[in-house]
MITOR-38373 format. One line per field, with one value per residue (C-alpha): residue number from 0; residue in one letter; y, z, x. Coordinates in pm, 1 decimal. Layout:
# residues N
nr	NUM:... .
rest	A:... .
py	Y:... .
pz	Z:... .
px	X:... .
//
This chain:
# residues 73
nr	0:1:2:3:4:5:6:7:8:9:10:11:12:13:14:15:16:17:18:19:20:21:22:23:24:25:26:27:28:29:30:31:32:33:34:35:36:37:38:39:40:41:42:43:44:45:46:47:48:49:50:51:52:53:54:55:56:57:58:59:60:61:62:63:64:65:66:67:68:69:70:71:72 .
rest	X:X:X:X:X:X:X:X:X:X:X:X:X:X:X:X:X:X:X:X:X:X:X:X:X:X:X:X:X:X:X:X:X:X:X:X:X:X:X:X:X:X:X:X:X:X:X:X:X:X:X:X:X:X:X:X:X:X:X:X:X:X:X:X:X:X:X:X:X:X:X:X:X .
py	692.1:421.0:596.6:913.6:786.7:552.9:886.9:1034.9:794.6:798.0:1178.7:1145.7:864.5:1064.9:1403.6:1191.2:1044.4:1388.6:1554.7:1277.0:1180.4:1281.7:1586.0:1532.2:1864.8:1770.1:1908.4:2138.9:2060.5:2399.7:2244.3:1945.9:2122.6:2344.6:2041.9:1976.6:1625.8:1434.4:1406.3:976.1:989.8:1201.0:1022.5:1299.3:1198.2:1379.6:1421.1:1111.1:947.8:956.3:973.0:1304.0:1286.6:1049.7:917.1:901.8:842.0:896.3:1263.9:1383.0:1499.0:1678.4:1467.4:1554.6:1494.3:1770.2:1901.9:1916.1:2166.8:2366.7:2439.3:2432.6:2513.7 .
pz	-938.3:-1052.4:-1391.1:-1237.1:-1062.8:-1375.3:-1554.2:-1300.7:-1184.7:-1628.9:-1621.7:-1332.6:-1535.2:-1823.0:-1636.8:-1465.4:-1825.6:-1965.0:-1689.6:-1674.6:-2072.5:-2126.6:-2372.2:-2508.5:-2629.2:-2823.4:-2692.5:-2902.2:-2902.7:-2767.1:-2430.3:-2442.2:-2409.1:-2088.4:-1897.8:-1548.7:-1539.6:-1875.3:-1962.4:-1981.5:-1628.8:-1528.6:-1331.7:-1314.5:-1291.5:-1306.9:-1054.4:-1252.3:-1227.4:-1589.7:-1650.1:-1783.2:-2054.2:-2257.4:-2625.2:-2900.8:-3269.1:-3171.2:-3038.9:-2626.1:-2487.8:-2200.2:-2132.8:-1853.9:-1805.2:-1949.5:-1615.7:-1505.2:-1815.4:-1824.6:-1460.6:-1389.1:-1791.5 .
px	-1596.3:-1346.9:-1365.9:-1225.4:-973.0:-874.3:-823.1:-646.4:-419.4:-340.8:-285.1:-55.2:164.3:161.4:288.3:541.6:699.8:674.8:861.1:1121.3:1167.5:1590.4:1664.0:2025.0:2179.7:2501.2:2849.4:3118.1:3466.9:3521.8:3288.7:3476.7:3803.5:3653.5:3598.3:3857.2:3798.8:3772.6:3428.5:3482.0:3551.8:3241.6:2921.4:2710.5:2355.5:2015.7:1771.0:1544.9:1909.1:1968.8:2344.3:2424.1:2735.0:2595.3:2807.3:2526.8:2623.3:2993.2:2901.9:2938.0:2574.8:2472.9:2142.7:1894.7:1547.5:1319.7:1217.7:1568.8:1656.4:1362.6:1440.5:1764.1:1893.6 .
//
């Protein structure tokens, strides 16, 4: 019994890092551009709280969890 719940209680931490693990999709200039408030001054944040424009390696991302994109694109 404790080895069941042991594996479930594992399966259940697993599903929950899957579904919250960021996927950063790198911006254009041409998005850049399109956005009304400068993208430095945005706090958008994901439903796992990540924050969304993220700078990585000098490039703008849109970052959100990976349930958050396959969901909402």
């Amino acid at each position: 019994m404790k080895r069941l719940l042991f594996i479930i209680t594992g399966a259940s931490l697993f599903l929950l890092g899957w579904f919250a693990h960021p996927v950063c999709v790198p911006l254009s200039a041409e998005d850049l551009k399109n956005f009304n408030v400068p993208i430095e001054q945005r706090t958008d944040r994901d439903i796992f709280f990540f924050k969304t424009f993220q700078k990585r390696n000098g490039q703008w991302c849109q970052c959100k969890s990976w349930l958050s994109r396959e969901m909402f694109f």
